[in-house]
C-alpha positions as CSV (number, residue, x, y, z in Angstrom):
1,X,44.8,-35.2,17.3
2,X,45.7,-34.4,13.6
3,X,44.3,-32.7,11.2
4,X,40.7,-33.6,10.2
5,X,40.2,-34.5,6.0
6,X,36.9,-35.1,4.9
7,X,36.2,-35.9,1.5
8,X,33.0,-35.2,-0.7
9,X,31.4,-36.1,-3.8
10,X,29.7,-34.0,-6.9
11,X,26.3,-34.2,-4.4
12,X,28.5,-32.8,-1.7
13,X,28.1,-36.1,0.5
14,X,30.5,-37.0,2.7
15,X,32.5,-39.7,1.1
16,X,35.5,-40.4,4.0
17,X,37.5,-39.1,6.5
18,X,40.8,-39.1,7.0
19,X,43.4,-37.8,9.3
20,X,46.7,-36.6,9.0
21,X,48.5,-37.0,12.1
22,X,50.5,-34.7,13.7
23,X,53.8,-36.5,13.0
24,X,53.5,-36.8,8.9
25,X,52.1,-32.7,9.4
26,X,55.7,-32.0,11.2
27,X,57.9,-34.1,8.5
28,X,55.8,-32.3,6.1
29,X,56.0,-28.7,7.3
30,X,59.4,-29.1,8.8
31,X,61.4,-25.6,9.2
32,X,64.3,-26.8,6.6
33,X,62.3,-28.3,4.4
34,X,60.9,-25.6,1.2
35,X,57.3,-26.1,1.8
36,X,56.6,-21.9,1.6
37,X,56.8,-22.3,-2.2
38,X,54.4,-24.7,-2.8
39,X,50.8,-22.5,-2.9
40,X,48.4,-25.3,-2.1
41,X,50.3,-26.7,0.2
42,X,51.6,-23.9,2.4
43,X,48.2,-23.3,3.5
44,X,48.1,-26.3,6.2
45,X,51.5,-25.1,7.7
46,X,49.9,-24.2,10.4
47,X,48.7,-27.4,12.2
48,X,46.2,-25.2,14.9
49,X,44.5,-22.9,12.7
50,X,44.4,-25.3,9.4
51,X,41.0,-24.4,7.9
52,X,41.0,-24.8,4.3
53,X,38.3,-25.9,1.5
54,X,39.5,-27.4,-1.5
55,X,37.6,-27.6,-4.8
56,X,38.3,-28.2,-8.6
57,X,41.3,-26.4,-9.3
58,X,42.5,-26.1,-6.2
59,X,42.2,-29.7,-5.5
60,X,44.0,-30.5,-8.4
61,X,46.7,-27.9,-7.2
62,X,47.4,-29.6,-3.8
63,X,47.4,-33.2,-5.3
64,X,50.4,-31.9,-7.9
65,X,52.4,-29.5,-5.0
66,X,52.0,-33.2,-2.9
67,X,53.3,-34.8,-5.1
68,X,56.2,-33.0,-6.4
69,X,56.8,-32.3,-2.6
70,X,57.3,-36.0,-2.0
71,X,60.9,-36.4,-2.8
72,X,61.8,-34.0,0.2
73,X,60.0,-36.7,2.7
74,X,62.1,-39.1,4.9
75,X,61.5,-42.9,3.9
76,X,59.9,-43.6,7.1
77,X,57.2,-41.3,6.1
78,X,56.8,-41.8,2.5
79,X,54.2,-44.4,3.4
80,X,51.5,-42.4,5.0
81,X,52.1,-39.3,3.0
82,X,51.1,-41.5,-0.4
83,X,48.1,-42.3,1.7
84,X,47.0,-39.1,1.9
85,X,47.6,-38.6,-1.9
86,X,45.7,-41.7,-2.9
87,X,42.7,-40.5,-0.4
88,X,42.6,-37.3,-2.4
89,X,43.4,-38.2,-5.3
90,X,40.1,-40.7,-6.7
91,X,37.9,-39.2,-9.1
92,X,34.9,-39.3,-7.2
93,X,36.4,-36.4,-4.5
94,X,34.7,-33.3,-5.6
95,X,35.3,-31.4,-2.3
96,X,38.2,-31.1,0.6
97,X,37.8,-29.6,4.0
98,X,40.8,-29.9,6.0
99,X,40.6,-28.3,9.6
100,X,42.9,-28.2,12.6
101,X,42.4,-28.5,16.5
């Protein structure tokens, strides 16, 4: 199981979900990677107690830290990862909740 994303409007309906699976949350969040410096983004490091909300601001804080982060993951990955960018990333997403396990 990975890490549930659901996505909501303004009206806070539930547009989507998503999940990030457990093998793009280890490329991300690998040991000797630099992910601790990235606020946003650091705060799914941990894959079993993930339980964040994003909104406004914050939203707009994990979509730049994911996407400056994305030249530090492997080609094999880059794939998904943008995935998970696009997903967040359309105008009608007013709301994040991201949990773990």
């Amino acid at each position: 199981m990975g890490l549930d994303v659901l996505l909501y409007d303004k009206d806070d309906n539930k547009i989507e979900y998503y999940e990030i699976t457990e093998t793009l949350h280890n490329e991300i969040f690998n040991s000797k990677k630099l992910w601790r410096s990235y606020l946003e983004l650091r705060k799914l490091s941990d894959y079993y107690l993930s339980d964040e909300e994003y909104i406004g601001t914050s939203i707009m804080g994990l979509i730049d830290d994911l996407k400056r982060y994305k030249m530090f993951i492997t080609q094999h990955k880059k794939a998904e990862y943008q995935e998970f960018i696009d997903k967040i990333s359309k105008p009608n997403v007013k709301r994040i909740s991201i949990a773990g396990d």
